[in-house]
C-alpha positions as CSV (number, residue, x, y, z in Angstrom):
1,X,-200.9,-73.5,-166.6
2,X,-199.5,-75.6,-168.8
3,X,-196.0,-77.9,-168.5
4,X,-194.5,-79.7,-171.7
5,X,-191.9,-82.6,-170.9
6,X,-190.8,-85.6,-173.1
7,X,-187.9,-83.3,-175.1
8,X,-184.6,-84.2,-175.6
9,X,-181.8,-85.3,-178.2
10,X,-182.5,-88.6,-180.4
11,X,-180.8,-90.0,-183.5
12,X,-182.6,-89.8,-186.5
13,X,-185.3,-92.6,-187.1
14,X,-185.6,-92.9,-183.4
15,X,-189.3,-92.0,-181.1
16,X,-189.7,-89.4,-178.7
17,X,-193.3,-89.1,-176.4
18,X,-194.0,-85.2,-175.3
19,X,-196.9,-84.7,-172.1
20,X,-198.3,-81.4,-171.8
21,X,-199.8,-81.5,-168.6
22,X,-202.1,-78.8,-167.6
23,X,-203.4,-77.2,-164.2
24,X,-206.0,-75.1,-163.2
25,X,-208.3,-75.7,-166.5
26,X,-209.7,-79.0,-167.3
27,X,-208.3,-80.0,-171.2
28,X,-211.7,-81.8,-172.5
29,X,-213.2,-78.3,-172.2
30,X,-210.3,-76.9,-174.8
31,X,-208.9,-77.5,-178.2
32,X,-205.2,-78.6,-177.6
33,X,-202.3,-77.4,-179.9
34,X,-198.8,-78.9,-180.7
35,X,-196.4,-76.0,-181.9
36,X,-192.6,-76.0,-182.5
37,X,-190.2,-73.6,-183.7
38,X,-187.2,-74.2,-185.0
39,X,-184.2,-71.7,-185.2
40,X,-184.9,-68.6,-186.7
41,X,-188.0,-69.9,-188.7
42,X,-191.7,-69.3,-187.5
43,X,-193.8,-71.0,-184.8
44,X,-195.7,-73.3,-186.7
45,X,-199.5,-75.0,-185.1
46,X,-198.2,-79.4,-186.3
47,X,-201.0,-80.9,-184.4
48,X,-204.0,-80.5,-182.3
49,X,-207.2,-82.1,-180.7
50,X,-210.6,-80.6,-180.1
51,X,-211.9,-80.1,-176.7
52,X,-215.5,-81.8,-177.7
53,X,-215.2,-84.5,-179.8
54,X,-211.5,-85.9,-179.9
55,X,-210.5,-85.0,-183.2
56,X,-207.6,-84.8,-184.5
57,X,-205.9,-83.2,-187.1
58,X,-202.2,-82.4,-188.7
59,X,-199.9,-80.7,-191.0
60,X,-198.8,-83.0,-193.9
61,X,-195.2,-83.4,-192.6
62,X,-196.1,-84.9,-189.3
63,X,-198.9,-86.9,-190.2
64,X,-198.1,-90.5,-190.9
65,X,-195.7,-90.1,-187.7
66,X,-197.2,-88.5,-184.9
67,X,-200.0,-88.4,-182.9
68,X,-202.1,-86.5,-180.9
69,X,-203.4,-88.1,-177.7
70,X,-204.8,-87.1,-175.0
71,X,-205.9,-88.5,-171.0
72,X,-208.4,-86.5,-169.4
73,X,-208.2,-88.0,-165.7
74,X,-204.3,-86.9,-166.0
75,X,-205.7,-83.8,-167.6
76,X,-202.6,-84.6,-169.7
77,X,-202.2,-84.3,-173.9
78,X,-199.1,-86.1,-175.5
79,X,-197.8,-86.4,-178.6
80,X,-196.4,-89.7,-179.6
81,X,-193.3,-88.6,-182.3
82,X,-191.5,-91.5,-184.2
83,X,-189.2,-92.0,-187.4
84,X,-188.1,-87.9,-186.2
85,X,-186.1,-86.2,-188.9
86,X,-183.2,-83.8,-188.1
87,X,-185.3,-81.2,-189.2
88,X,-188.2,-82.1,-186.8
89,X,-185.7,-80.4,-184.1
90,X,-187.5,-77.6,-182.7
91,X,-188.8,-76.6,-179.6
92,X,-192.5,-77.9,-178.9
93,X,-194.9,-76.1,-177.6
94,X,-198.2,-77.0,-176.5
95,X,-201.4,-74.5,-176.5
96,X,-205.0,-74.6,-174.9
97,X,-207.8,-72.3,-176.2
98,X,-211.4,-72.0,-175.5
99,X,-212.7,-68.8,-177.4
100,X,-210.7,-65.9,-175.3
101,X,-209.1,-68.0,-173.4
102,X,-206.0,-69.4,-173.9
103,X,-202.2,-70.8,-172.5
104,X,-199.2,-71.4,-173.8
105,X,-196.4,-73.8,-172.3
106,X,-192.9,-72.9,-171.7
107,X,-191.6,-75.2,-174.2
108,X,-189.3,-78.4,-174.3
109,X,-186.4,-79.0,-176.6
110,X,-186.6,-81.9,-179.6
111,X,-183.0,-82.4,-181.3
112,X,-182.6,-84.9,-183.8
113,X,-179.3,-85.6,-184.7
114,X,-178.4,-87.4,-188.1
């Protein structure tokens, strides 16, 4: 199982920190994604870090601004958002997949206002 918290409603420029903590699966065996979808648009993968090594990659609009953590004694993956853009707004999902295995969270809203 996996639980997102850390949404909410920001002004624009302003930081936002997003916990995925999972249960029932240990993360440092899986890679962990960051997802959002926005309003009638697509679910789109923005971040994620491998299971064996730590690394981490992004899409091009997020990179100089987020990033991609994670703790594995919390069993716990965040993602540290700053200078957020209205049209970061979205809601975030995070994912864990090990070959056929995988989990989705239920999601936590992100509005930036302007």
């Amino acid at each position: 199982q996996l639980v997102e918290s850390g949404g909410g409603l920001v002004q624009a420029g302003g930081s936002l920190r997003l916990s995925c903590a999972a249960s029932g699966f240990r993360i440092a065996d899986y890679a962990i994604g960051w997802f959002r979808q926005a309003p009638g648009k697509a679910r789109e993968g923005i971040s994620c870090i491998s299971g064996a090594d730590g690394t981490t990659d992004y899409i091009r609009s997020t990179k100089d601004r987020f990033t991609i953590s994670r703790d594995n004694a919390k069993n716990t993956v965040y993602m540290q958002m700053n200078s957020l853009k209205p049209e970061d707004t979205a809601v975030y999902y995070c994912n864990a997949k090990l070959g056929v295995s995988q989990y989705w969270g239920q999601g936590t809203q992100v509005t930036v206002s302007s």
